[in-house]
N, CA, C and O of each residue as an XYZ file, in Angstrom:
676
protein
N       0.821     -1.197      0.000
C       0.000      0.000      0.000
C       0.863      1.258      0.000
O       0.480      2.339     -0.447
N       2.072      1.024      0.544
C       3.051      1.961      0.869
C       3.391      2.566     -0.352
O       3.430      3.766     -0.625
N       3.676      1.403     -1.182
C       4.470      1.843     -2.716
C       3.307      2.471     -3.718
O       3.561      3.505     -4.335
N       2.012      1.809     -3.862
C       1.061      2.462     -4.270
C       1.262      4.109     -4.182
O       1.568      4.941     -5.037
N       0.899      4.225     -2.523
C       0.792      6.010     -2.510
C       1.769      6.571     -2.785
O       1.565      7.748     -3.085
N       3.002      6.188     -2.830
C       4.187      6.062     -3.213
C       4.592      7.129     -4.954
O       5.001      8.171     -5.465
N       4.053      5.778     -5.127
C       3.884      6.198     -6.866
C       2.750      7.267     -7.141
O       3.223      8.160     -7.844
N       1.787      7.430     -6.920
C       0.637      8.225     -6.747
C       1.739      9.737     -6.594
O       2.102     10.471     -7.513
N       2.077      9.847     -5.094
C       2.483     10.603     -4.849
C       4.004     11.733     -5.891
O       4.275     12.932     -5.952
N       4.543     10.562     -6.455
C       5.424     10.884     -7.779
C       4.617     11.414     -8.703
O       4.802     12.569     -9.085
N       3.594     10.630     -9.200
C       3.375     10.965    -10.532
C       2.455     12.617    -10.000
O       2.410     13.670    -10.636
N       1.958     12.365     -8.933
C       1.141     14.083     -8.489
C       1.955     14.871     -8.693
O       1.556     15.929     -9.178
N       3.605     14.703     -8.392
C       4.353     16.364     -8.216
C       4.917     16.095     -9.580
O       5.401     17.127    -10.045
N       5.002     15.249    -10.234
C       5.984     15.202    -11.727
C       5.005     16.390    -12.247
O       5.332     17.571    -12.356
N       3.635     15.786    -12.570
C       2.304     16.482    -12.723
C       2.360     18.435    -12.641
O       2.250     19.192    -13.605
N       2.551     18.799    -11.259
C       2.390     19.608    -10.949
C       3.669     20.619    -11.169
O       3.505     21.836    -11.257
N       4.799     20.069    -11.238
C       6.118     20.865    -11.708
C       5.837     20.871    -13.089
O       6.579     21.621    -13.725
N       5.021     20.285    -13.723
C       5.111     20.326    -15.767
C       4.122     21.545    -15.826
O       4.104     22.217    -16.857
N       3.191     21.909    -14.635
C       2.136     22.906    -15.238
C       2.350     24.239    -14.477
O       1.605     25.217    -14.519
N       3.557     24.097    -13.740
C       3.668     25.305    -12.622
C       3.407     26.528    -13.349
O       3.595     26.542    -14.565
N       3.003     27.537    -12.750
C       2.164     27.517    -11.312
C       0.871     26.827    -11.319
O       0.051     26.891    -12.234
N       0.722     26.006     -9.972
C      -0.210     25.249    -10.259
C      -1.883     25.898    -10.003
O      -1.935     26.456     -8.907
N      -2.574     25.920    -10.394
C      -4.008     26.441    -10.164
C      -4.674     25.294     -9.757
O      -4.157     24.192     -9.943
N      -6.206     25.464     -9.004
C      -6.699     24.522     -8.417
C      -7.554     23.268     -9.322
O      -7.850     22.197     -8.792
N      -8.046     23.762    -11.457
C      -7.849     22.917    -12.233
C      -6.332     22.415    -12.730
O      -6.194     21.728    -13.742
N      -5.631     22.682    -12.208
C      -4.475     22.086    -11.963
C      -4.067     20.531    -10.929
O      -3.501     19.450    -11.090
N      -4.587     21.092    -10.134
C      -4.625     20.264     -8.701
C      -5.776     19.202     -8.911
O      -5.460     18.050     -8.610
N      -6.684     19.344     -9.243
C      -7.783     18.452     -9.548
C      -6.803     17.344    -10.657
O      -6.114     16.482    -10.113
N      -6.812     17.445    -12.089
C      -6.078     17.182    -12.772
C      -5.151     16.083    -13.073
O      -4.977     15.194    -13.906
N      -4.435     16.759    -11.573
C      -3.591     16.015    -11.059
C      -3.643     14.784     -9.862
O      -3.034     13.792     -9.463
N      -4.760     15.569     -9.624
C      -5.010     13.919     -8.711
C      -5.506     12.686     -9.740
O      -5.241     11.485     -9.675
N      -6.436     13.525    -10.850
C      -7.343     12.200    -11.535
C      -5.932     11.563    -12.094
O      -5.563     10.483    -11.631
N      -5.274     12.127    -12.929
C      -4.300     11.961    -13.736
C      -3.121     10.685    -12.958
O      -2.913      9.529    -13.327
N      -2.506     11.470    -11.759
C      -1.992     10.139    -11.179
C      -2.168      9.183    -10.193
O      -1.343      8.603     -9.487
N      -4.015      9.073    -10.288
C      -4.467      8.275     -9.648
C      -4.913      6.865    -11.071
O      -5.151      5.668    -10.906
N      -4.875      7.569    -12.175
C      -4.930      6.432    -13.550
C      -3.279      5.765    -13.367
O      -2.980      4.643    -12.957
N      -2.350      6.890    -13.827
C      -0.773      6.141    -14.244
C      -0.840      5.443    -12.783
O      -1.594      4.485    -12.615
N      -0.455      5.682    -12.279
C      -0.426      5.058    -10.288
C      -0.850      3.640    -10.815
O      -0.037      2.724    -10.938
N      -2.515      3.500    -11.189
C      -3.061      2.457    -11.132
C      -2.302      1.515    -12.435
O      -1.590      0.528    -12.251
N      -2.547      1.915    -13.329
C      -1.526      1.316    -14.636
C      -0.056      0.838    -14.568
O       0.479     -0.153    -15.065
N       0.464      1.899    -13.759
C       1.696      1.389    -13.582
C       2.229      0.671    -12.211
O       3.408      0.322    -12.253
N       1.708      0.478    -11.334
C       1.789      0.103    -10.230
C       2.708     -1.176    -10.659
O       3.911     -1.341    -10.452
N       1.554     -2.238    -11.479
C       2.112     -3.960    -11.488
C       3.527     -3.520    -12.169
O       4.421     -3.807    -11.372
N       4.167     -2.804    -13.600
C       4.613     -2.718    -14.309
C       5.937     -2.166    -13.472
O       7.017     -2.712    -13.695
N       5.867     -1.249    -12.657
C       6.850     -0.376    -11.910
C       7.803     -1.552    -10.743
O       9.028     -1.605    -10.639
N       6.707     -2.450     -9.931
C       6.442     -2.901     -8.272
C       6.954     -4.162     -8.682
O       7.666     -4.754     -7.872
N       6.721     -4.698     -9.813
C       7.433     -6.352    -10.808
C       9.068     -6.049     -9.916
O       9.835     -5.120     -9.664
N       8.918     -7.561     -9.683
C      10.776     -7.965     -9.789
C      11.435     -7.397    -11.219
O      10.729     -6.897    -12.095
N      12.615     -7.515    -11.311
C      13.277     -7.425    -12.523
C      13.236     -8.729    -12.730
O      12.948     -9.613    -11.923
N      13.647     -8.850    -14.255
C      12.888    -10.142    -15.224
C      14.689    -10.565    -15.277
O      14.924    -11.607    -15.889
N      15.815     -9.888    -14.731
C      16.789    -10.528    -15.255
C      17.315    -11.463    -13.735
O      17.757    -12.610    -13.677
N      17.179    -10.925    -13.124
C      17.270    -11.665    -11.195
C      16.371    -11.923    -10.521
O      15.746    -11.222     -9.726
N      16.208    -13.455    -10.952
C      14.645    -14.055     -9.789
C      15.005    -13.621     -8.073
O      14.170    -13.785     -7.183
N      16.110    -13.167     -7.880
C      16.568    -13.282     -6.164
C      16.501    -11.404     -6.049
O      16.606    -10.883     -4.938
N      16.339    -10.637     -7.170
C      16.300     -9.222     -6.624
C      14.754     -9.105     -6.320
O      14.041     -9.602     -7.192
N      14.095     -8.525     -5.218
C      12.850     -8.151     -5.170
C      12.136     -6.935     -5.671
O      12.836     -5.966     -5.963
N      10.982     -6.862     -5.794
C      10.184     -5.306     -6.333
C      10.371     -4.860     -5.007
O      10.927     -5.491     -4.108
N       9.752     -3.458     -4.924
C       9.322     -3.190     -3.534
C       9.041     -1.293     -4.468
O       8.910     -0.584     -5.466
N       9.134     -1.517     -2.855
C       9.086      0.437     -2.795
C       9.584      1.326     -3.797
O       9.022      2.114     -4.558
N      11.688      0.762     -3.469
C      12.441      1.365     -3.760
C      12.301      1.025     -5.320
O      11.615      1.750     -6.040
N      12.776      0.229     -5.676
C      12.934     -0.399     -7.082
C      11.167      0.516     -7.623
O      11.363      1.588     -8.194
N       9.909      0.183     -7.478
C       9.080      1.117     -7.987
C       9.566      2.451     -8.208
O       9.769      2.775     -9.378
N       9.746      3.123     -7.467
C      10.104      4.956     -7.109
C      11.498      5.047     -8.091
O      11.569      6.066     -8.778
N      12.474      4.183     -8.195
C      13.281      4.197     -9.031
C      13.216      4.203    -10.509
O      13.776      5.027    -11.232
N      12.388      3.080    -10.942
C      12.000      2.780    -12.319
C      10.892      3.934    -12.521
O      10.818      4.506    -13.608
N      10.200      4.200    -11.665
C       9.558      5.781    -11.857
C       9.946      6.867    -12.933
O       9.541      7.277    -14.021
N      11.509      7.235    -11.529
C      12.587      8.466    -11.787
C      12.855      8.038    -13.149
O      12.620      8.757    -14.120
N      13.374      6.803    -13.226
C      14.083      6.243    -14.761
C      13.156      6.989    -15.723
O      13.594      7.832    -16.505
N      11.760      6.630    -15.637
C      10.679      6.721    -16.803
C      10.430      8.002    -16.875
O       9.742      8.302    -17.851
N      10.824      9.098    -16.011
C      11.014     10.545    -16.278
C      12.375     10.791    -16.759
O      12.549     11.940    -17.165
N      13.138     10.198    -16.804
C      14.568     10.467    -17.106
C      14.497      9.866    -18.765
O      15.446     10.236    -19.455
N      13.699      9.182    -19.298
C      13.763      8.687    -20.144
C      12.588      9.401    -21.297
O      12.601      9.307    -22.524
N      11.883      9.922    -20.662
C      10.824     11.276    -21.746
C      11.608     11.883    -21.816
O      11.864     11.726    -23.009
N      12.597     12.826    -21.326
C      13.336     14.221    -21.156
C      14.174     13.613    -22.488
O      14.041     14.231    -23.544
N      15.056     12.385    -22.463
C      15.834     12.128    -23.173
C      15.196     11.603    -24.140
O      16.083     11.346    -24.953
N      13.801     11.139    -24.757
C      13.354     11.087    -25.928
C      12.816     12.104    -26.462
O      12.957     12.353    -27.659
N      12.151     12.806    -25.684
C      11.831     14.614    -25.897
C      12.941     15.021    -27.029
O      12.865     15.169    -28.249
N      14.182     15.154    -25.926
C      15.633     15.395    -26.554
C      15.673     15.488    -28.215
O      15.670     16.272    -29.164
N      15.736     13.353    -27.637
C      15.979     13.034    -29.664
C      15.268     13.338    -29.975
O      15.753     13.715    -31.042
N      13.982     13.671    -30.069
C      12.792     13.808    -30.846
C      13.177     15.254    -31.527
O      13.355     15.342    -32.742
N      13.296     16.441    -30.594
C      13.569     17.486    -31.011
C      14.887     17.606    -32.324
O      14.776     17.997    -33.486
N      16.051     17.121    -31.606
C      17.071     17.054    -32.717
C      16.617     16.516    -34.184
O      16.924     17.001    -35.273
N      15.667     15.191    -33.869
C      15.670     14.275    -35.085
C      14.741     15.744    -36.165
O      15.036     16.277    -37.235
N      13.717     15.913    -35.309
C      12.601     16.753    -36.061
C      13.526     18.194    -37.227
O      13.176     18.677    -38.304
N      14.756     18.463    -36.344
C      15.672     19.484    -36.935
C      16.307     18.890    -37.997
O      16.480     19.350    -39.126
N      16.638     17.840    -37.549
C      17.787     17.327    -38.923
C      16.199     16.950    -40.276
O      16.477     17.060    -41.470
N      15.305     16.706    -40.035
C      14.869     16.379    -40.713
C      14.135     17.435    -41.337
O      13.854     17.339    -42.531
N      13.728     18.620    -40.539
C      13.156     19.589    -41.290
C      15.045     20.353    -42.143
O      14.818     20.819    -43.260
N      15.769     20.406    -41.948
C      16.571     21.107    -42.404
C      16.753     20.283    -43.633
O      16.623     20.874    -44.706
N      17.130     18.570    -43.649
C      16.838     18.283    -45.088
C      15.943     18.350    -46.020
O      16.499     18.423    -47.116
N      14.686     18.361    -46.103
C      13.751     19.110    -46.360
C      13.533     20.783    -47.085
O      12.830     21.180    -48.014
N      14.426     21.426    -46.228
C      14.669     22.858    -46.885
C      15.812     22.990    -47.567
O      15.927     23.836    -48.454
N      16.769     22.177    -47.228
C      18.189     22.024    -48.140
C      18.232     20.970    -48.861
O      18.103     19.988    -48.130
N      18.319     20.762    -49.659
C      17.901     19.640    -51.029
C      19.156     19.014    -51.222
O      19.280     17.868    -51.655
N      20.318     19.949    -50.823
C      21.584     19.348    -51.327
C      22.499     18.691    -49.904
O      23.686     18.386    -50.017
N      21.774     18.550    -48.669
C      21.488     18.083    -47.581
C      21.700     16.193    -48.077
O      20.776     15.868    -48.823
N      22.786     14.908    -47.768
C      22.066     13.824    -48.034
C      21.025     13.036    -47.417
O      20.736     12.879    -46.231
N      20.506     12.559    -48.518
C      19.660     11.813    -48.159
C      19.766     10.093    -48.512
O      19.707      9.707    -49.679
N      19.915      9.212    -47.454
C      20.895      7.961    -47.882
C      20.168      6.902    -47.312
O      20.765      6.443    -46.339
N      18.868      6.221    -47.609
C      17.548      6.237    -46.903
C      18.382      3.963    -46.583
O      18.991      3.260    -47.389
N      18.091      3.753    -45.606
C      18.635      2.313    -45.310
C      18.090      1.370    -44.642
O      17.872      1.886    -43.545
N      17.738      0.324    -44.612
C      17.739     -0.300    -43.015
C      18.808     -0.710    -42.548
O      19.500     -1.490    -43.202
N      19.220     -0.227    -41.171
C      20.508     -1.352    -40.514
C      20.180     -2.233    -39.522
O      19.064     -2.094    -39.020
N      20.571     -2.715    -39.301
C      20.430     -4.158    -38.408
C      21.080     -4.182    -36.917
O      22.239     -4.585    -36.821
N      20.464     -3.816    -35.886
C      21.322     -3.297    -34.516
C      21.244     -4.018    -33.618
O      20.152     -3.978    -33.053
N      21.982     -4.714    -33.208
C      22.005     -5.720    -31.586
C      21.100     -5.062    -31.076
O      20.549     -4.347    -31.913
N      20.577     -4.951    -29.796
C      20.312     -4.627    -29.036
C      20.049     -6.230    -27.230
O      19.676     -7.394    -27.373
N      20.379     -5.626    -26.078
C      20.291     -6.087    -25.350
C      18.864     -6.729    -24.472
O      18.595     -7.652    -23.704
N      18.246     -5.676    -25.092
C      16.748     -6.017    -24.527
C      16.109     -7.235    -24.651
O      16.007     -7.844    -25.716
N      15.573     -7.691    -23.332
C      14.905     -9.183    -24.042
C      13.657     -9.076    -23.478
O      12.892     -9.979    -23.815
N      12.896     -7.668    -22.189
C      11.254     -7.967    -22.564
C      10.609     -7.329    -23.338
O      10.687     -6.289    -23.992
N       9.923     -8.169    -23.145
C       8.642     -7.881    -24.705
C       8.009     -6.400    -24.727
O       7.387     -5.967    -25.697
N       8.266     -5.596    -23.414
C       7.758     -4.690    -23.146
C       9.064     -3.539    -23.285
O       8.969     -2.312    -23.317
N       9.576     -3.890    -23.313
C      11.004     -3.194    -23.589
C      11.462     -2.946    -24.752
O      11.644     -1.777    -25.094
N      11.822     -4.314    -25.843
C      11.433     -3.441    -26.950
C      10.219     -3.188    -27.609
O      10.348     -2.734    -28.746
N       8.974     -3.376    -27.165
C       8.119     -2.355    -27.468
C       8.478     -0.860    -27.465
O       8.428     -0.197    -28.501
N       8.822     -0.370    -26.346
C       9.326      1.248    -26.055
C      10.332      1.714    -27.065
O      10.477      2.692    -27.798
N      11.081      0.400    -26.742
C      12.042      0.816    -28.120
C      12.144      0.838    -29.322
O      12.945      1.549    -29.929
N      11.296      0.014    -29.862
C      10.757     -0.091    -31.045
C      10.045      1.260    -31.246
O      10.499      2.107    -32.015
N       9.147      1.402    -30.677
C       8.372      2.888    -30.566
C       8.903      3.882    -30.742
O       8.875      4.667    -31.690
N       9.562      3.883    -29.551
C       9.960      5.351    -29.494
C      11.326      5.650    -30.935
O      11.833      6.757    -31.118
N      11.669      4.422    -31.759
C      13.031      4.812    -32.998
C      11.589      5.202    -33.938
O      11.801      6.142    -34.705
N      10.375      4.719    -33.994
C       9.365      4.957    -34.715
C       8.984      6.750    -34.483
O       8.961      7.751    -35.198
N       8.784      6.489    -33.370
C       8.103      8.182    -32.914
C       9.151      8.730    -33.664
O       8.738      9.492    -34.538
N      10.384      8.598    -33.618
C      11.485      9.734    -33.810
C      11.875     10.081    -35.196
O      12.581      9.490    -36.014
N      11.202     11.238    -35.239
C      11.379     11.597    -36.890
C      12.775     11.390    -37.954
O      13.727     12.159    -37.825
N      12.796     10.349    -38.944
C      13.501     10.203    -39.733
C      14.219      8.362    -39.749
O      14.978      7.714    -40.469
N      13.302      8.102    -38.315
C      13.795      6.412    -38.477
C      12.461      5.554    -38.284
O      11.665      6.179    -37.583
N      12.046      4.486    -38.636
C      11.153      3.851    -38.606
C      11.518      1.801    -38.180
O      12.195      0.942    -38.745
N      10.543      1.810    -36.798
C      11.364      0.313    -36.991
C      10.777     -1.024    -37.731
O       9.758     -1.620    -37.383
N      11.419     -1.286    -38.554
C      10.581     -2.539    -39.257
C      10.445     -3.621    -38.776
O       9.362     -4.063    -39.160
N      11.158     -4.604    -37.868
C      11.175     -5.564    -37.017
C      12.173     -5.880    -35.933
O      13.272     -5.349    -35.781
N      11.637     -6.800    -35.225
C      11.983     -6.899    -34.242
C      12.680     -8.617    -33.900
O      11.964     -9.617    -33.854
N      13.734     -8.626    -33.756
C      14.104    -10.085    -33.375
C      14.556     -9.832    -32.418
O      15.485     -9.074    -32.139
N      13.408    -10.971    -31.328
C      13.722    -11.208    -30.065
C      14.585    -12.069    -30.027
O      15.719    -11.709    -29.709
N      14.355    -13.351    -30.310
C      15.562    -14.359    -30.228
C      16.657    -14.314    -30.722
O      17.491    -15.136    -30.342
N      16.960    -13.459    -31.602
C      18.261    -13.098    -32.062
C      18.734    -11.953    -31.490
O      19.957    -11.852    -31.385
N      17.860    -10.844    -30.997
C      18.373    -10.017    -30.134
C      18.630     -8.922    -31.082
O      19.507     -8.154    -30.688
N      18.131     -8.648    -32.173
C      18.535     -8.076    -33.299
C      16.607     -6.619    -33.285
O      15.468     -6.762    -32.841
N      17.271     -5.553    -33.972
C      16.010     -4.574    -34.285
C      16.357     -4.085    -35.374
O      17.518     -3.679    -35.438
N      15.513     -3.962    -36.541
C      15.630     -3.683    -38.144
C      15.254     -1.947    -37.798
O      14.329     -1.711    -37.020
N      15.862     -1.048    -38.293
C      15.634      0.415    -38.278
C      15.853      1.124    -39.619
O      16.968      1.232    -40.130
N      14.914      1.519    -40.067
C      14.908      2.123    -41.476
C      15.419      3.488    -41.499
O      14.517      4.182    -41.030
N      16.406      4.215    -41.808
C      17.261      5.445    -41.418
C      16.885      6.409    -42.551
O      16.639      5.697    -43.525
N      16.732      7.671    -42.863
C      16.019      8.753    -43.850
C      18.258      8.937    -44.010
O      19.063      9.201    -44.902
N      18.283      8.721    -43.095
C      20.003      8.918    -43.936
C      20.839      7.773    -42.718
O      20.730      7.771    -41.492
N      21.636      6.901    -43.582
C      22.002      6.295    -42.900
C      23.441      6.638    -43.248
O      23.786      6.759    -44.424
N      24.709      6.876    -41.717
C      25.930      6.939    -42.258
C      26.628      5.673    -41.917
O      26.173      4.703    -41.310
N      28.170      5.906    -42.563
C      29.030      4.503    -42.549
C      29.466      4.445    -41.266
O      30.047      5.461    -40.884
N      29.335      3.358    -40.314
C      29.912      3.474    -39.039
C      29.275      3.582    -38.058
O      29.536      2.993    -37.009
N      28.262      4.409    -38.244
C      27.830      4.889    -37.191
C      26.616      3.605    -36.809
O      26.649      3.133    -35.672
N      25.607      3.108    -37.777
C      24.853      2.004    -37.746
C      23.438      2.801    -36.890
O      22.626      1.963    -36.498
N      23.166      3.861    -36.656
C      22.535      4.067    -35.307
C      22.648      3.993    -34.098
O      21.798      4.543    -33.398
N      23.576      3.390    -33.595
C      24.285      2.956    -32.219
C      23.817      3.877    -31.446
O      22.891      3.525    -30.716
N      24.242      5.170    -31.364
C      24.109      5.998    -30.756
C      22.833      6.486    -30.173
O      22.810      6.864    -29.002
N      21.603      6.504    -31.033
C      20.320      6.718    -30.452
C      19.718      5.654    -29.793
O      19.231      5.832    -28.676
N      19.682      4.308    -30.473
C      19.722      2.887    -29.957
C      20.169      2.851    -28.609
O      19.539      2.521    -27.605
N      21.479      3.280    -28.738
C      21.603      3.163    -27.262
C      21.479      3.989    -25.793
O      21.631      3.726    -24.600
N      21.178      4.934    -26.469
C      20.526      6.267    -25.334
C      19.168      5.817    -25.285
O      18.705      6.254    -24.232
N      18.429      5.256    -25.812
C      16.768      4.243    -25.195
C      17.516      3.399    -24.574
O      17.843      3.890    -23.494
N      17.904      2.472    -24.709
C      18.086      1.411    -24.517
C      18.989      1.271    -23.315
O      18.826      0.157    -22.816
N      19.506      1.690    -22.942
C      20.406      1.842    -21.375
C      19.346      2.224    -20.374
O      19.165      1.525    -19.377
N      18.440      3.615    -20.672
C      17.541      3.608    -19.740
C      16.398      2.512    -19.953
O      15.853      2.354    -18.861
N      15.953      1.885    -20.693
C      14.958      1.193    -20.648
C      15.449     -0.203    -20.061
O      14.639     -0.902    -19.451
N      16.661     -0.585    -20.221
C      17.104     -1.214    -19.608
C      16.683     -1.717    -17.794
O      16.403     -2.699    -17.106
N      16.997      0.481    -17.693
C      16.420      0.254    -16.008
C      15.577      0.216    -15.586
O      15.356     -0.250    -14.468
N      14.461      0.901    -16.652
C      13.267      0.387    -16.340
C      12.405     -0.923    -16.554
O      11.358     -1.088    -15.928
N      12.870     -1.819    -17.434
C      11.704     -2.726    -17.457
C      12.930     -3.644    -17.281
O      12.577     -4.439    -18.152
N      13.944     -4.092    -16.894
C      14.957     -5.516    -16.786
C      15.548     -5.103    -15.368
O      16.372     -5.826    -14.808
């Protein structure tokens, strides 16, 4: 019950610092608002990790994977913004390349809910799209609006993927 109000209590002030100053349809808002995520995320947050049957959920580990899942909008926010730039600037500059690919990227993730996010969120992010997903190989297909030599995507791949890491494994 502890971790419940717990989380409740997170998602109320995350809530209330995004709309500051807060007004009292503010405050309302905010109770309905993280009295839904609270409820939604409770099982998802309060879960053991899927990689150590001997680590437990609890409190801490909830309130943590929380912080993570705010630490991890800010930093897709991020890419999102950059991607949206590089992509509106090719767009207005024609002589800008454009080197359109799929590459093929390890990735570490093995729940199903994990790369979901990740899958998603290379989708959300303007200029890459993900085409599939191999779990058992451990592999994610990413379609690139410019793909360079070397680089493979690594880099965005792995700024999801470290935090999602902490949140759902």
């Amino acid at each position: 019950m502890i971790a419940k109000i717990s989380l409740f209590l997170l998602w109320f002030f995350v809530w209330l610092i995004l709309s500051w100053p807060p007004e009292m349809k503010d405050m309302i808002s905010a109770v309905l608002v993280s009295l839904f995520v609270s409820y939604m995320t409770v099982d998802l947050l309060l879960q053991p990790s899927g990689r150590s049957p001997s680590k437990k959920g609890g409190i801490i580990a909830g309130v943590s994977r929380a912080l993570w899942f705010v630490c991890y909008a800010l930093v897709f926010t991020w890419e999102c913004f950059k991607a949206n730039i590089d992509v509106a600037f090719r767009v207005v500059h024609p002589r800008l390349p454009i080197r359109p690919g799929t590459v093929k990227i390890k990735v570490a993730l093995r729940s199903d809910i994990g790369l979901t996010f990740l899958a998603n969120s290379l989708t959300l992010t303007p200029g890459t799209t993900s085409v599939d997903v191999d779990k058992d190989g451990g592999y994610i297909y990413v379609h690139w609006l410019c793909v360079k030599e070397g680089e493979q995507g690594l880099r965005v791949v792995g700024r999801f993927e470290n935090i999602l890491k902490r949140i759902f494994e």
